[in-house]
ROSEVO-9753 format. One line per field, with one value per residue (C-alpha): residue number from 1; residue in three letters; x, y, z. Coordinates in steps of 0.1 Angstrom, whole numbers. Example, Ala and Ser with C-alpha at 12.3 -4.5 7.8 and 13.67 -1.06 7.14 Angstrom:
num	c(1; 2)
residu	c(ala; ser)
x	c(123; 137)
y	c(-45; -11)
z	c(78; 71)
***
This chain:
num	c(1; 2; 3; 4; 5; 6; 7; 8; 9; 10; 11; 12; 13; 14; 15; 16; 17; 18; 19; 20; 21; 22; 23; 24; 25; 26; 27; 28; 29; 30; 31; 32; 33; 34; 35; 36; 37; 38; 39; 40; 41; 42; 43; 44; 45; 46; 47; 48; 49; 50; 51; 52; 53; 54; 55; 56; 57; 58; 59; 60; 61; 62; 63; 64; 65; 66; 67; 68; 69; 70; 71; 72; 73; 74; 75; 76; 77; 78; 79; 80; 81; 82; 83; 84; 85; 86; 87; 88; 89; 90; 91; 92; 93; 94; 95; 96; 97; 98; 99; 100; 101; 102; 103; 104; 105; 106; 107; 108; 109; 110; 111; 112; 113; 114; 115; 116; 117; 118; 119; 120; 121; 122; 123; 124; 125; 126; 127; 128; 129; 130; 131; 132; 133; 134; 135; 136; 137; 138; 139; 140; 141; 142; 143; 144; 145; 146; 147; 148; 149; 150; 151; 152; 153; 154; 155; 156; 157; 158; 159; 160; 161; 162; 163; 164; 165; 166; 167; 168; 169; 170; 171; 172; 173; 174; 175; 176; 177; 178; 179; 180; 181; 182; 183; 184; 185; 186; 187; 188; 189; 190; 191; 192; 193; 194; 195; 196; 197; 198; 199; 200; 201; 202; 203; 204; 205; 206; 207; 208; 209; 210; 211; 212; 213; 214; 215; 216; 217; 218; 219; 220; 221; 222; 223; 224; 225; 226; 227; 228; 229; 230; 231; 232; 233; 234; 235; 236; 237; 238; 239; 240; 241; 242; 243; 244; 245; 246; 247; 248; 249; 250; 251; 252; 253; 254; 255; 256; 257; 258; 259; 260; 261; 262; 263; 264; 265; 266; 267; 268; 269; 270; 271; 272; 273; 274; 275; 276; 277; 278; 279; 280; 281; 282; 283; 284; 285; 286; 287; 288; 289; 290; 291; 292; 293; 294; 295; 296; 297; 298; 299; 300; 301; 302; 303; 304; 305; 306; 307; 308; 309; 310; 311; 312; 313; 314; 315; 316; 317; 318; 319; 320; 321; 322; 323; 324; 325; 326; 327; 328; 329; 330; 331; 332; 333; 334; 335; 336; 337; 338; 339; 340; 341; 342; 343; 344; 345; 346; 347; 348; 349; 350; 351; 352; 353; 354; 355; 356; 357; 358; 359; 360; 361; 362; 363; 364; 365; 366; 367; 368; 369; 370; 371; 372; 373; 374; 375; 376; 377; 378; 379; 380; 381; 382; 383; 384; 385; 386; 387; 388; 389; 390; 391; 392; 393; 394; 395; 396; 397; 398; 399; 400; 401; 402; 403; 404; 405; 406; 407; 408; 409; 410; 411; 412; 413; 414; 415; 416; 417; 418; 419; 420; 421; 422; 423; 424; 425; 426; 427; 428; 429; 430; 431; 432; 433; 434; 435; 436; 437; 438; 439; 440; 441; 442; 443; 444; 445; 446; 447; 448; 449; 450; 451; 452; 453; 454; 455; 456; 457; 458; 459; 460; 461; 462; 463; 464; 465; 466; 467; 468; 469; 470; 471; 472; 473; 474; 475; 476; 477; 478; 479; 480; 481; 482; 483; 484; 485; 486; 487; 488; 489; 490; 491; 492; 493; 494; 495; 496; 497; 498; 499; 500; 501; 502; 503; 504; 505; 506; 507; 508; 509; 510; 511; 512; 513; 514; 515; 516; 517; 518; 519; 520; 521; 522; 523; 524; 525; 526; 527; 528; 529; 530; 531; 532; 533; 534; 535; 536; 537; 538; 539; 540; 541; 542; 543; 544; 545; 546; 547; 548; 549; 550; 551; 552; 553; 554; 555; 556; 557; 558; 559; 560; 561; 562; 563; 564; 565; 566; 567; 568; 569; 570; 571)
residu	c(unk; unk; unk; unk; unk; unk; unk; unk; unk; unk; unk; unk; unk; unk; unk; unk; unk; unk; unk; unk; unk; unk; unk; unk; unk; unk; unk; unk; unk; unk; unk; unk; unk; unk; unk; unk; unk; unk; unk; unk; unk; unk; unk; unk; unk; unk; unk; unk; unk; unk; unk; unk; unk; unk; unk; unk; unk; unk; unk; unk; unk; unk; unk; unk; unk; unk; unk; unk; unk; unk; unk; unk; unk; unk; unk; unk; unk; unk; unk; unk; unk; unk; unk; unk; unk; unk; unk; unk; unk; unk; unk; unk; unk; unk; unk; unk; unk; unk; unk; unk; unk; unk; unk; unk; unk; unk; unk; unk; unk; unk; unk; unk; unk; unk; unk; unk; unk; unk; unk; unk; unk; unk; unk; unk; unk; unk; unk; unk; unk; unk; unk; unk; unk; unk; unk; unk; unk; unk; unk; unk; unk; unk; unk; unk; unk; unk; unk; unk; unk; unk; unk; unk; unk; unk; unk; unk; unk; unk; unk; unk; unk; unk; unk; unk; unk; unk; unk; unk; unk; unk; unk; unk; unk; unk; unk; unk; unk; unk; unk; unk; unk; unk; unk; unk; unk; unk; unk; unk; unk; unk; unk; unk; unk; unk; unk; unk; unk; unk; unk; unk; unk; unk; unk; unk; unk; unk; unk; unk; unk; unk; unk; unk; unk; unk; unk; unk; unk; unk; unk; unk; unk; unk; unk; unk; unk; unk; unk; unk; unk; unk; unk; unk; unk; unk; unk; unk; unk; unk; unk; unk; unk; unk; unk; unk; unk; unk; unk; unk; unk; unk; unk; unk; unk; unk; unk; unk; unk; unk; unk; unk; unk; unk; unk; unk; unk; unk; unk; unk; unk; unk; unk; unk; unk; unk; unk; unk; unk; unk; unk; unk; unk; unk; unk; unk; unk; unk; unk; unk; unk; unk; unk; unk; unk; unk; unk; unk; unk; unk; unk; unk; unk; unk; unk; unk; unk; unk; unk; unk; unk; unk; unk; unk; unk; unk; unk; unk; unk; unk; unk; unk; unk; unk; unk; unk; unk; unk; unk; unk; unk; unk; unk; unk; unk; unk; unk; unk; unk; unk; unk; unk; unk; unk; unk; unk; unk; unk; unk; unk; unk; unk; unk; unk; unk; unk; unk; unk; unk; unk; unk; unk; unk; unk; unk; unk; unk; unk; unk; unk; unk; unk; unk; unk; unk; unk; unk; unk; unk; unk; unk; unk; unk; unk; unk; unk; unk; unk; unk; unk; unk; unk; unk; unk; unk; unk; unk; unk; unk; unk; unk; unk; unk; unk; unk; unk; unk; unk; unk; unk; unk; unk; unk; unk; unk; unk; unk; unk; unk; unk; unk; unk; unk; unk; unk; unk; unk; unk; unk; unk; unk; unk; unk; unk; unk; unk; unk; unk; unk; unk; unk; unk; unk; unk; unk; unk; unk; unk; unk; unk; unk; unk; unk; unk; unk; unk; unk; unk; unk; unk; unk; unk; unk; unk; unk; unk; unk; unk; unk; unk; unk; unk; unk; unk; unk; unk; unk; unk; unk; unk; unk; unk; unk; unk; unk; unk; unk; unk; unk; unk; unk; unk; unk; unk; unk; unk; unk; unk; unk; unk; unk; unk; unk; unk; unk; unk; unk; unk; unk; unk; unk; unk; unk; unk; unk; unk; unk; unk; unk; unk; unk; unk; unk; unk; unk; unk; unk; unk; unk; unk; unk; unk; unk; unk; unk; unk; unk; unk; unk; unk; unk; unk; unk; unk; unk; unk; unk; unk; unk; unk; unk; unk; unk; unk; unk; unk; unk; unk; unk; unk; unk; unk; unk; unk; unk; unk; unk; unk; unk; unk; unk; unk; unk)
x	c(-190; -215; -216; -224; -223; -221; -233; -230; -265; -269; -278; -264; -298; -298; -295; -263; -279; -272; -308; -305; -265; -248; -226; -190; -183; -207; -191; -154; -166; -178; -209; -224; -205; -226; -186; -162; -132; -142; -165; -170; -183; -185; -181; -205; -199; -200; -181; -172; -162; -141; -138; -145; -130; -99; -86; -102; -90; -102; -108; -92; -105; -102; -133; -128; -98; -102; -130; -124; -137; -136; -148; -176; -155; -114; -115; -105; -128; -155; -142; -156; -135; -126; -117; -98; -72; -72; -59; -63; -60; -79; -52; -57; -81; -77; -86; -90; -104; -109; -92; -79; -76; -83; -92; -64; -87; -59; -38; -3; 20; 37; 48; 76; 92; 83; 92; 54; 40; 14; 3; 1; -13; 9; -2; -40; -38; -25; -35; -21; -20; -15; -21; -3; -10; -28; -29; -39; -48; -55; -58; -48; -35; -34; -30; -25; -2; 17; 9; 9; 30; 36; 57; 67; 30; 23; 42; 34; 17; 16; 9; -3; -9; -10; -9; 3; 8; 9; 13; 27; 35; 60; 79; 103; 136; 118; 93; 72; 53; 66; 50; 54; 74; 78; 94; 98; 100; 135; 139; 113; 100; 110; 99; 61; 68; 83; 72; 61; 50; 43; 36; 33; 37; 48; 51; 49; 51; 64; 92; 109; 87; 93; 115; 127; 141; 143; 169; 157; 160; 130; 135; 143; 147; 147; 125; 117; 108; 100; 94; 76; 80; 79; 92; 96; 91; 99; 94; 81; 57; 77; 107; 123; 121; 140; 156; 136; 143; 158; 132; 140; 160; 172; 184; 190; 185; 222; 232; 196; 188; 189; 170; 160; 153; 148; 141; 123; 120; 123; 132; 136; 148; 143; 180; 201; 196; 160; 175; 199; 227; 254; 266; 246; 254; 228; 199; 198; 177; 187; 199; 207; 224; 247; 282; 270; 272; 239; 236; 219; 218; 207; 198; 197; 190; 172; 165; 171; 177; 181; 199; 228; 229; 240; 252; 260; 276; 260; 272; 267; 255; 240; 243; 239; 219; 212; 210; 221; 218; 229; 200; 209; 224; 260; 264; 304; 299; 284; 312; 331; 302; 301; 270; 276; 289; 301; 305; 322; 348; 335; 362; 366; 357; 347; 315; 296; 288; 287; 281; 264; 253; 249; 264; 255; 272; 281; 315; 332; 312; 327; 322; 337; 351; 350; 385; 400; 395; 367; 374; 357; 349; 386; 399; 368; 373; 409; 409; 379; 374; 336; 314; 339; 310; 298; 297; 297; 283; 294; 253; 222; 209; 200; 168; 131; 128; 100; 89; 61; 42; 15; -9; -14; -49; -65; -57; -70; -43; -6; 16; 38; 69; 82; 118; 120; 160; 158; 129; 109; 72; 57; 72; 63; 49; 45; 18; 19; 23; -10; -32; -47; -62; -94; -93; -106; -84; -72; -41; -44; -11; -10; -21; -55; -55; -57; -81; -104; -102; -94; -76; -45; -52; -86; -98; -93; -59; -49; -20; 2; 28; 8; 19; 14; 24; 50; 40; 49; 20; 6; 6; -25; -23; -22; -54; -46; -17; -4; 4; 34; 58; 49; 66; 88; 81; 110; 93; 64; 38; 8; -21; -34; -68; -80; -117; -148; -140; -142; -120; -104; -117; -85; -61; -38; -13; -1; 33; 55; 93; 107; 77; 46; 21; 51; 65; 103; 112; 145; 153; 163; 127; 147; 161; 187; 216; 210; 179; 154; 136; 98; 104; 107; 113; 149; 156; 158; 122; 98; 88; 52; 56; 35; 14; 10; -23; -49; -74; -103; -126; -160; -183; -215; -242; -214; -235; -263; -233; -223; -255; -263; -225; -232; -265; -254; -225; -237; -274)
y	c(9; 11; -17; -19; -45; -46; -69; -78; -77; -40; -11; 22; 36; 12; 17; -3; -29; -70; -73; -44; -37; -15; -15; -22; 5; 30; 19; 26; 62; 68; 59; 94; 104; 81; 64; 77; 65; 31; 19; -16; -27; -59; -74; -108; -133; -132; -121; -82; -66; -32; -19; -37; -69; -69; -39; -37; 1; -6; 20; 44; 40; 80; 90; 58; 71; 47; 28; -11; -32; -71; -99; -122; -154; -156; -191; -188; -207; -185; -153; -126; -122; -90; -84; -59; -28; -13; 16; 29; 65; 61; 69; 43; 19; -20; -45; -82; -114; -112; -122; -100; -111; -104; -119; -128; -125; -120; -140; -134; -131; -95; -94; -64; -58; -18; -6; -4; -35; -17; -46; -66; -40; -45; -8; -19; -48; -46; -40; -3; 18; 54; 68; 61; 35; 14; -27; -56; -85; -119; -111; -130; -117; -136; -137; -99; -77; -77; -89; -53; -25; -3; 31; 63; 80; 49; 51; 29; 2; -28; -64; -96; -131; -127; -151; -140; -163; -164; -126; -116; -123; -135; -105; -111; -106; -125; -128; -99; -91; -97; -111; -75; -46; -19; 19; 40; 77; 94; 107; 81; 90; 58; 36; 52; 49; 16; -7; -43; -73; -103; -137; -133; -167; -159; -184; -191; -156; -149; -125; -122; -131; -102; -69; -37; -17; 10; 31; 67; 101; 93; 59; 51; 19; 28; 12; -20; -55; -87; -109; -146; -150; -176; -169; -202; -208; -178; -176; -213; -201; -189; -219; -231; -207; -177; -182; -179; -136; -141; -153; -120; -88; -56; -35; -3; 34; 45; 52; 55; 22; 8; -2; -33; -62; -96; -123; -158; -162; -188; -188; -222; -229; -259; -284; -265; -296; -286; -259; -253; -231; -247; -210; -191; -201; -221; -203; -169; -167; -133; -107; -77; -47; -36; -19; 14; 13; 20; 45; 26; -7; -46; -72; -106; -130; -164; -168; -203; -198; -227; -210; -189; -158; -124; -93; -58; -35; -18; 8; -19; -52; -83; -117; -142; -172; -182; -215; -218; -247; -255; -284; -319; -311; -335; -321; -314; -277; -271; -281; -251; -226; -199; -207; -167; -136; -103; -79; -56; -69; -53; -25; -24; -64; -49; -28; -70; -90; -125; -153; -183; -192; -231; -240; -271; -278; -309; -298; -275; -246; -219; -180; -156; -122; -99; -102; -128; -169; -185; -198; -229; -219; -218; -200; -175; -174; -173; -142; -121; -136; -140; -171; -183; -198; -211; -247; -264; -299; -315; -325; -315; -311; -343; -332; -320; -287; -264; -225; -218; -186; -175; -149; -113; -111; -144; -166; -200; -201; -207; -210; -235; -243; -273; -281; -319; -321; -358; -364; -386; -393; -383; -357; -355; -321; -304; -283; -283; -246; -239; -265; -279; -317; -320; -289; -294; -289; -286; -286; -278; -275; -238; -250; -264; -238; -211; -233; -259; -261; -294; -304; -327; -339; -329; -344; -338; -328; -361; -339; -361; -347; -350; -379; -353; -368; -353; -358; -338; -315; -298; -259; -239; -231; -196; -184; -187; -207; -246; -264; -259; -287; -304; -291; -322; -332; -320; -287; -276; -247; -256; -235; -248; -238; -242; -251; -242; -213; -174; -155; -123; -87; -74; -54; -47; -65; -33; -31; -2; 0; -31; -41; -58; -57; -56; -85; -87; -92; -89; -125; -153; -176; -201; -217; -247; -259; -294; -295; -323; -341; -334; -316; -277; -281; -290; -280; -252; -232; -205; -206; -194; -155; -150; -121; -97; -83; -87; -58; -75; -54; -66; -59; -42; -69; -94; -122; -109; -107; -145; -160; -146; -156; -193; -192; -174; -199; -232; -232)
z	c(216; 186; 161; 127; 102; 64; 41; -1; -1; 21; 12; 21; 30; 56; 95; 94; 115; 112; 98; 76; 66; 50; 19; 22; 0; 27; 57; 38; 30; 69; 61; 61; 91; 114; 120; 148; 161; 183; 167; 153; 119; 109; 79; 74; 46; 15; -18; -19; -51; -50; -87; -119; -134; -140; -128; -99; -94; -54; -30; -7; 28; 46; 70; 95; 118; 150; 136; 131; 108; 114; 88; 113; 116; 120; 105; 71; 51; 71; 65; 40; 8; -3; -40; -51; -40; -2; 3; 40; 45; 75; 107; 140; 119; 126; 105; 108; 102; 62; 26; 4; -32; -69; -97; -126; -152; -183; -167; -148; -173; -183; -218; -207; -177; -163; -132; -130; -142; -161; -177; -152; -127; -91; -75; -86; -59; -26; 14; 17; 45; 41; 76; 107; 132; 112; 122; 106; 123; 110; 73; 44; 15; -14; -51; -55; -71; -41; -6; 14; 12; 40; 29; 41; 47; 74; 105; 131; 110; 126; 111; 138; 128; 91; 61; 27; -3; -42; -46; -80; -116; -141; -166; -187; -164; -135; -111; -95; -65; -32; 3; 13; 4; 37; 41; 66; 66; 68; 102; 122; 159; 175; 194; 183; 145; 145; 120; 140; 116; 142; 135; 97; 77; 39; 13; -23; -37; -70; -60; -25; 4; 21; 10; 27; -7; -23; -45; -49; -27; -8; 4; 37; 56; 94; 125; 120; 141; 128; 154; 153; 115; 90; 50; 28; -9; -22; -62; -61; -92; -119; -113; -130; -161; -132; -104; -69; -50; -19; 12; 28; 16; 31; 0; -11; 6; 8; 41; 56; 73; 104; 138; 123; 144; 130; 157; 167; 127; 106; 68; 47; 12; -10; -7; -35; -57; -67; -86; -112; -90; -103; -115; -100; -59; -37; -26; -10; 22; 37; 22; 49; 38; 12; 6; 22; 57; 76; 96; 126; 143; 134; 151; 143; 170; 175; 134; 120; 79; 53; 23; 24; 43; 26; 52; 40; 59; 94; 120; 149; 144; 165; 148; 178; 187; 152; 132; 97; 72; 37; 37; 27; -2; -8; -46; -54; -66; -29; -9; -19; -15; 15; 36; 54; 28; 42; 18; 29; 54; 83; 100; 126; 132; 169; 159; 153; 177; 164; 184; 197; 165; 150; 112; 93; 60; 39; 39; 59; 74; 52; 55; 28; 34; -1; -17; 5; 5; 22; 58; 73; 113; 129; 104; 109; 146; 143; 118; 130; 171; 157; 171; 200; 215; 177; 165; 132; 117; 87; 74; 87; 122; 134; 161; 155; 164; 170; 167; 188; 183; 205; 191; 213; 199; 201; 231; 214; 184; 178; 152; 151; 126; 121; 111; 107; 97; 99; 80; 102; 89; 128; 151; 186; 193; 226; 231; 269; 273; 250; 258; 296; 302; 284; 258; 228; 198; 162; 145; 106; 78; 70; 33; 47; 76; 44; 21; 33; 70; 70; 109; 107; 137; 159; 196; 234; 245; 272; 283; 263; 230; 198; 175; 138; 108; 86; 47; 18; 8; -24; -20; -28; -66; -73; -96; -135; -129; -127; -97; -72; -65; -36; 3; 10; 48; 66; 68; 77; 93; 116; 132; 161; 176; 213; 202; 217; 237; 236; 208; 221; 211; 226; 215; 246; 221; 204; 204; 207; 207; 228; 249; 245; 273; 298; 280; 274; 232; 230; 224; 242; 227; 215; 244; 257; 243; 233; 209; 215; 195; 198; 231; 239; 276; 265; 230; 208; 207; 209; 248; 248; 265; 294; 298; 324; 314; 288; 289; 265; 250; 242; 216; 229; 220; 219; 224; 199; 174; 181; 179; 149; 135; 144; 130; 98; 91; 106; 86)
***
């Protein structure tokens, strides 16, 4: 397939070649037409400018159907940073392996509070597709208006292995921008329109980490999977002057929601005592639903939440194999809060099925129906016949446990969540099922994995569990802004990279509807009934999904290209 590469320092008059690039702003317009569906471009390093300071009114990407464009390293300190506003119009595109960001230059701080942030411009900076089938792969979105949007006029878009982080601004009601805000159109051709975000990791953002919303005619909430996730900090920049969005929300769109699947996802919340909620309620994690009933199915299965749980009302629901903590928190005003709110009663109690799923409180495990007194788990099972195969703990869970996340699109990294309930300064962490006897490897915190590239821990896998230390950590500090509060160690996110070897080109990964390369996702990743500490063999945890195939693709010249990459990077 032809490849082309672009450059801050090409020219569109060039051939498009690696000694004589194009513009970024050429290849984005089809580059004269010499750009059809399949082909390649590259993008090399370098700084990349769409607009002017600060607005940064960005471009819309439309004569590139098919074509993908790929930055020339996937390690993040490597990769080329793109400033600025995307909006793809370009249907089938792929895009991976860059940053996305802009440049706060007056600052992040809204002096009113529009529905369009106009002066603080949200729609001037964001990743947003506009055509169907469009994917993102490996691409970090930072410090925008808003991480990426993906509405009606993008079915099919699919999101693998992402990082978005410090997305937003502060208004005078709260704070704005979220991880991601998503739509779907009204009537969706499923499985083929499905909306599929894998592996995403979303943090620090000034609203909600991730949304699904919307209030008007025209929104719709139907077809969507999030699989592999990880949500935590949400609003961390503008506390404690407002109160953090929920890490996740469903919200909104009447009737017309539904086929959303939520599973092998993890979503943390500071202990309630880092806030003031002794009004307001401890921490809302995720939010699902509303009073009016959607129209289609839920699932919610192998998800492990800190922070209360909020769930609306559904035609059918799935609510099994889930973990949900209040934290550490002992305060006296949290003994009597619900950890789980239904509201609305659900009628008939038949049309959920709730089960299987793990409670830890300081007090009793209490659940509240609208209008009626809050039960602790008997009462619960006794008055709905919910979680009969459930259990509760009065404190936190007492094991390490792990979320393992392979990648579909690049063989030699994993994602791995930590949830350290105990505290311990080293965990002992398996990495059996990623790494053989004598691979190289590196393990970095997602906050260096996104910033400096500095490993935790780096050497020759001895086929042993890795000994990784468990500290609190300083979060990247979004641009014109002070620093966050540091992430106390019981939680924690961690790339790890099989080093030295061959990254994929593939993208057999697509997935569509409930299968992935012949690979089963409908649940069952997190796995035993007695979690154990530092082990997944045993424990609750993502079991690394084999594949049945893997159809790589290679780059014509691929070995041209990766010469030239090392020698480009490693001068």
């Amino acid at each position: 397939m032809p490849t082309y590469y672009v450059s801050p320092t090409g020219n569109a008059a060039n051939p498009g070649t690696f000694s004589q690039p194009w513009t970024l702003a050429h290849a984005f317009n089809g580059a004269g037409g010499a750009l059809t569906s399949g082909d390649v471009v590259i993008i090399l390093g370098g700084s990349y400018q769409l607009g002017s300071a600060p607005t940064y009114t960005g471009i819309a990407v439309t004569a590139c159907a098919g074509v993908t464009f790929r930055g020339a390293s996937y390690l993040p300190w490597q990769m080329p940073i793109i400033r600025g506003n995307l909006n793809v119009e370009a249907q089938g595109s792929v895009w991976r392996d860059f940053r996305l960001t802009w440049d706060f230059d007056s600052g992040r701080t809204a002096t009113t509070q529009p529905a369009n942030g106009t002066d603080v411009p949200r729609f001037q900076a964001t990743f947003r597709p506009l055509a169907r089938d469009v994917t993102k792969i490996n691409v970090i979105l930072h410090d925008l208006g808003g991480g990426f949007d993906s509405f009606s006029p993008s079915p099919g878009f699919q999101s693998h292995d992402c990082i978005v982080y410090n997305n937003g601004w502060i208004g005078t009601l709260r704070g704005n921008g979220h991880g991601f805000y998503m739509q779907s159109t009204a009537t969706p051709n499923l499985p083929a329109d499905r909306k599929v975000v894998r592996g995403l990791v979303s943090f620090c953002n000034f609203a909600s980490n991730g949304k699904l919303g919307g209030t008007d005619e025209n929104s719709n909430l139907i077809g969507f999977r999030y699989d592999g996730c990880t949500f935590f900090d949400p609003g961390l920049p503008v506390m404690p002057t407002y109160d953090p969005e929920p890490n996740f929300v469903c919200d909104g769109a009447d009737t017309r929601k539904g086929h959303i699947n939520m599973v092998n996802t993890s979503l943390w919340m500071r202990d309630s005592n880092f806030y003031d909620y002794s009004v307001a309620g401890p921490p809302l994690s995720l939010w699902l639903g509303d009073v009016n009933e959607g129209a289609h199915p839920i699932e919610v299965d192998n998800v492990r939440t800190q922070g209360r749980v909020r769930f609306g009302n559904w035609a059918s629901a799935d609510f099994t194999d889930n973990s949900v903590t209040m934290g550490n928190d002992s305060l006296p005003w949290m003994l009597g809060r619900a950890m789980v709110q239904l509201d609305p009663t659900p009628s008939p109690y038949s049309k959920y099925n709730w089960n299987r799923n793990r409670y830890a409180h300081a007090g009793d495990a209490r659940i509240m129906l609208p209008a009626s007194t809050m039960r602790n788990l008997a009462q619960w099972q006794s008055d709905t016949g919910y979680d009969a195969s459930s259990s509760h703990i009065i404190g936190q869970f007492s094991a390490v446990e792990f979320q393992y996340v392979n990648s579909l699109f690049n063989p030699e990294r994993t994602t791995i969540t930590v949830w350290n309930y105990p505290g311990a300064f080293t965990v002992n962490m398996d990495v059996s099922s990623y790494l053989a006897p004598g691979n190289s490897y590196a393990l970095y915190h997602i906050y260096d994995w996104v910033t400096n590239g500095t490993p935790t821990l780096q050497g020759t896998y001895q086929g042993v569990s890795l000994t990784v230390p468990m500290v609190s950590k300083t979060p990247p500090t979004p641009q014109a802004w002070s620093a966050l509060p540091q992430l106390p160690n019981t939680f924690a996110v961690f790339v790890l990279l099989r080093t030295g070897g061959f990254t994929s080109n593939s993208l057999s990964g697509m997935v569509n509807g409930d299968d992935v390369n012949g690979i089963d996702v409908n649940g069952g990743e997190f796995s035993g009934s007695a979690p154990q500490a530092g082990s997944p063999s045993g424990g609750w945890f993502f079991r690394r999904r084999k594949f049945r195939s893997l159809d790589f693709i290679f780059l014509l010249g691929v070995t041209f290209y990766e010469k030239a990459r090392q020698s480009l990077f490693n001068a």
